[in-house]
C-alpha positions as CSV (number, residue, x, y, z in Angstrom):
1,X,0.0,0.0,0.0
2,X,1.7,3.2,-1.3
3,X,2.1,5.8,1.9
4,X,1.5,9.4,0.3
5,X,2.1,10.8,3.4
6,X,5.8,9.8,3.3
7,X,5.4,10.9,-0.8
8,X,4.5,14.2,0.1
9,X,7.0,14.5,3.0
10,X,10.0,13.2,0.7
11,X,8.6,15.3,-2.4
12,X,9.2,18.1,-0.3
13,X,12.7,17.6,1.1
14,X,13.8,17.0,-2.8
15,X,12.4,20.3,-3.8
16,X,14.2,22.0,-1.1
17,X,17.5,20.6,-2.2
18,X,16.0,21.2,-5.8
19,X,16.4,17.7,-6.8
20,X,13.9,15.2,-8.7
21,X,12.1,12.8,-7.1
22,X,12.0,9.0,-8.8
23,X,9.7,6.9,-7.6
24,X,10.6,3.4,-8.1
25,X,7.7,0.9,-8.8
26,X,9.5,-2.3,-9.1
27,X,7.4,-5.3,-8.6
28,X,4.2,-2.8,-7.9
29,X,1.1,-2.8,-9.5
30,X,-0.6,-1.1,-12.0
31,X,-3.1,0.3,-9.4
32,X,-0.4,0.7,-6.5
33,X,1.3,3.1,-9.2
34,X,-1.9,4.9,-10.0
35,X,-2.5,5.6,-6.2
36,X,1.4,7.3,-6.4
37,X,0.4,8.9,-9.9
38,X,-3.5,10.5,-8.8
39,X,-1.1,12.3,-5.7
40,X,1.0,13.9,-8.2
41,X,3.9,12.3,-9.0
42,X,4.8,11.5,-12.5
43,X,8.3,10.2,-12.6
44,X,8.7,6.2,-12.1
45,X,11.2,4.5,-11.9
46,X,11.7,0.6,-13.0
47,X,14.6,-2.0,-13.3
48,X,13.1,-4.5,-16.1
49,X,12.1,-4.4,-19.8
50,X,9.1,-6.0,-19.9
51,X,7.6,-4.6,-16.4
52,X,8.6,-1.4,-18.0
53,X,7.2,-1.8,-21.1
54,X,4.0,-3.3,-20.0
55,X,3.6,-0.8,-17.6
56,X,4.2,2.0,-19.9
57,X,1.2,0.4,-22.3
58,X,-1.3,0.2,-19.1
59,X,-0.8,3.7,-17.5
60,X,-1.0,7.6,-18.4
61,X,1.2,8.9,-21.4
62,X,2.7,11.9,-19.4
63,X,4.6,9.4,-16.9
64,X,8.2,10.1,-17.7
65,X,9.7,6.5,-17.2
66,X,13.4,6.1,-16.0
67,X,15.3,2.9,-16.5
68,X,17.3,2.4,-13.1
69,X,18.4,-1.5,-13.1
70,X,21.2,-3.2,-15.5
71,X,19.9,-4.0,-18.7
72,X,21.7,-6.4,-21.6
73,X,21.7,-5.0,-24.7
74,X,19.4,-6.8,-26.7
75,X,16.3,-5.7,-24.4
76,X,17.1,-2.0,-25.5
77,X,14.8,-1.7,-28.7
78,X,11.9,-2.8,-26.3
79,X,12.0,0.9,-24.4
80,X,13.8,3.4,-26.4
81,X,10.2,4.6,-28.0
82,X,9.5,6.1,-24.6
83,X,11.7,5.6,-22.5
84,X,12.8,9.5,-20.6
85,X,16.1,8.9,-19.2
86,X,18.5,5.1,-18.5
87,X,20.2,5.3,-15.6
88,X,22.4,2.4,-15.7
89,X,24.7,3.1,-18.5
90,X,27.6,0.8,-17.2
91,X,29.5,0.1,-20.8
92,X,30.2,1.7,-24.0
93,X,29.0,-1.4,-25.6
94,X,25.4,-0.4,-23.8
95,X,25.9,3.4,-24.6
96,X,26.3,2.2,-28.8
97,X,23.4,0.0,-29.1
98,X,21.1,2.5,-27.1
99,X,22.6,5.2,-29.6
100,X,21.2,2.9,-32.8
101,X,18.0,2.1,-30.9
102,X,17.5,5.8,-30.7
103,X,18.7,6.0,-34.1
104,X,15.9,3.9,-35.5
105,X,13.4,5.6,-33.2
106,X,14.2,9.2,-34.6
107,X,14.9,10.1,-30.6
108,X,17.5,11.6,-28.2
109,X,17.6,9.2,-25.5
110,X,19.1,10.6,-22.2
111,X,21.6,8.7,-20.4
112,X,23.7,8.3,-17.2
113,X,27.1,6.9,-16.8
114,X,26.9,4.8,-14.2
115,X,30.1,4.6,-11.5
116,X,30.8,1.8,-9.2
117,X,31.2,3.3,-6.3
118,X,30.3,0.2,-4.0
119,X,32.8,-1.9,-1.8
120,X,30.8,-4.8,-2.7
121,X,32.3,-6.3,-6.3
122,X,28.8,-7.4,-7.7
123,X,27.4,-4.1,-8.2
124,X,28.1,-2.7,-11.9
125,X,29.5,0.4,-13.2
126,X,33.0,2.1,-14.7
127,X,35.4,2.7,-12.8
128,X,36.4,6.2,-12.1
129,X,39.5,5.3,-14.6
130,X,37.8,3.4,-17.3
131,X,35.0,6.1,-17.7
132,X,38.3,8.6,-18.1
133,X,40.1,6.8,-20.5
134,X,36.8,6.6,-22.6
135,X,36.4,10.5,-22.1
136,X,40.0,10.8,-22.8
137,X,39.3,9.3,-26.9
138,X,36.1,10.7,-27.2
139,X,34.6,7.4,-27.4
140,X,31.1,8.7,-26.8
141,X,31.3,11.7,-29.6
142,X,30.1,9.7,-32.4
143,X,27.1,8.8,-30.7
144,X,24.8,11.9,-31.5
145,X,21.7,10.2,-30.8
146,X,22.7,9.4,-27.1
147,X,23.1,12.5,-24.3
148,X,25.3,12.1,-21.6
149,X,23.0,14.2,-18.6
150,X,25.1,13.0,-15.9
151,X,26.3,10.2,-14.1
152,X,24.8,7.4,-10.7
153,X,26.3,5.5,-8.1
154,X,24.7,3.4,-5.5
155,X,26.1,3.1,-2.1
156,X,27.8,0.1,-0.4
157,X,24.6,-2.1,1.4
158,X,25.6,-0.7,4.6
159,X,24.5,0.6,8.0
160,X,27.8,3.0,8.2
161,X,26.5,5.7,7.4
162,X,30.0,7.1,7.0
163,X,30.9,4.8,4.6
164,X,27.7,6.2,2.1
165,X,28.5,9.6,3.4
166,X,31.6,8.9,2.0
167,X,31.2,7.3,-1.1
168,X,28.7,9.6,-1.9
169,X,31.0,12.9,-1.7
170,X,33.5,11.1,-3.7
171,X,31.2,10.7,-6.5
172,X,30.0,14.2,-6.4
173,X,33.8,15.4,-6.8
174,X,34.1,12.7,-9.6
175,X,30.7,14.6,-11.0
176,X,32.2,18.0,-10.3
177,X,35.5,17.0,-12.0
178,X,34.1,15.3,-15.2
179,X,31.7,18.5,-15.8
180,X,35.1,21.3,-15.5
181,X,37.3,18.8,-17.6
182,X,35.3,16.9,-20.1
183,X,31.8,18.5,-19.9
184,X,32.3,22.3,-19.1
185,X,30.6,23.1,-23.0
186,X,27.4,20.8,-21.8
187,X,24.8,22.3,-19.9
188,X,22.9,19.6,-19.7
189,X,25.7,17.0,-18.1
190,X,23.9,18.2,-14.5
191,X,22.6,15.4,-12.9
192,X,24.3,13.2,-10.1
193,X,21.6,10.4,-9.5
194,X,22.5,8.7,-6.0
195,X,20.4,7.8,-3.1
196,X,17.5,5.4,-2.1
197,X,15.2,4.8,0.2
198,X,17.8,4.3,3.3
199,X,19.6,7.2,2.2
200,X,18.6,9.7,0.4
201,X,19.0,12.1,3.0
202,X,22.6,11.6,3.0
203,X,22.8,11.7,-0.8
204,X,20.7,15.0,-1.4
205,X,23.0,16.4,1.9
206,X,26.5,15.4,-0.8
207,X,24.6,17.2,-3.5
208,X,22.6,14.5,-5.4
209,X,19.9,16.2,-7.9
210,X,18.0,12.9,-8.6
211,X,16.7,10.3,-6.0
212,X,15.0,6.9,-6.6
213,X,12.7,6.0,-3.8
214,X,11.2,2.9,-3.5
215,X,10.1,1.1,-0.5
216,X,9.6,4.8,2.0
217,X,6.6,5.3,-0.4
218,X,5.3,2.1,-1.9
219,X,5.9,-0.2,1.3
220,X,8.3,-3.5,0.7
221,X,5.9,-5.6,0.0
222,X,4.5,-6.8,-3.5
């Protein structure tokens, strides 16, 4: 059962640190996300195709959906009619075949490089190095039908909150960085996507402009 109160209370605390609210509807239902949806919020977040793209055909056009889990390549052409902005941009390979799915779709798509920032080895994402030596050969300048709005991170599963704090302000000098030395022509390489549900206070606190909430307004249950 989605909790607008916490919506509304977390709504707020993102405007005040002028950052976007995502909320992410993994595993929810059609009519969970309408409750979300008829109290104003019309940014969702989801981390497979075919959720995505079923729920995209079942609910109101002016959702902007956001692609926040890993994705393999060959599930790209599902989403890139509608699709607002893919998080989870963790290879160039990725970044090229979303480029010719946008291609074919006569679209933009909006991206974000995503950095591994985690302790924990599973999680996905360049390194602060590899993303550099991409930068460094313009690897991502023939791609005109891709735009490069930023970069994410997600935090070590953790209860220090040190450790996020941490890991968190790194990324945002990382962000910093990349926008003076290989994005300074680029207004729109401005977003810095970190935080969830267990810490998004810390995240917009390190300067994140884009949150993905999940289970502080949609409950974690199914």
């Amino acid at each position: 059962m989605a909790n607008i109160s916490a919506l509304q209370d977390i709504t707020k605390i993102a405007k005040g640190k002028k950052a976007l609210l995502v909320a992410i509807s993994k595993t929810k239902s059609v009519d969970d996300i309408k409750v979300v949806y008829n109290a104003g919020q019309r940014v969702f977040g989801e981390n497979k195709v075919q959720e995505l793209v079923l729920k995209y055909e079942l609910l109101p056009k002016d959702i902007q959906w956001h692609m926040v889990g890993n994705m393999q390549t060959n599930k790209v052409k599902y989403i890139a009619p509608f699709i607002s902005l893919i998080h989870s941009v963790d290879s160039l390979k990725l970044a090229i075949e979303i480029n010719k799915q946008a291609l074919k779709n006569n679209r933009v798509i909006d991206i974000l490089l995503e950095i591994h920032i985690a302790a924990e080895t599973n999680k996905s994402g360049f390194s602060e190095e590899e993303l550099i030596d991409h930068l460094d050969i313009k690897a991502f300048d023939a791609l005109k039908n891709i735009r490069i709005v930023g970069i994410m991170g997600m935090a070590t599963n953790t209860k220090s909150q040190i450790l996020i704090k941490n890991e968190f302000s790194g990324l945002k000098s990382f962000f910093d960085e990349m926008k003076a030395t290989y994005f300074k022509n680029a207004p729109e390489f401005k977003e810095l996507s970190l935080g969830m549900s267990g810490d998004y206070a810390i995240a917009l606190e390190e300067g994140s402009t884009m949150i993905r909430v999940g289970s502080a307004i949609f409950g974690n249950g199914k």
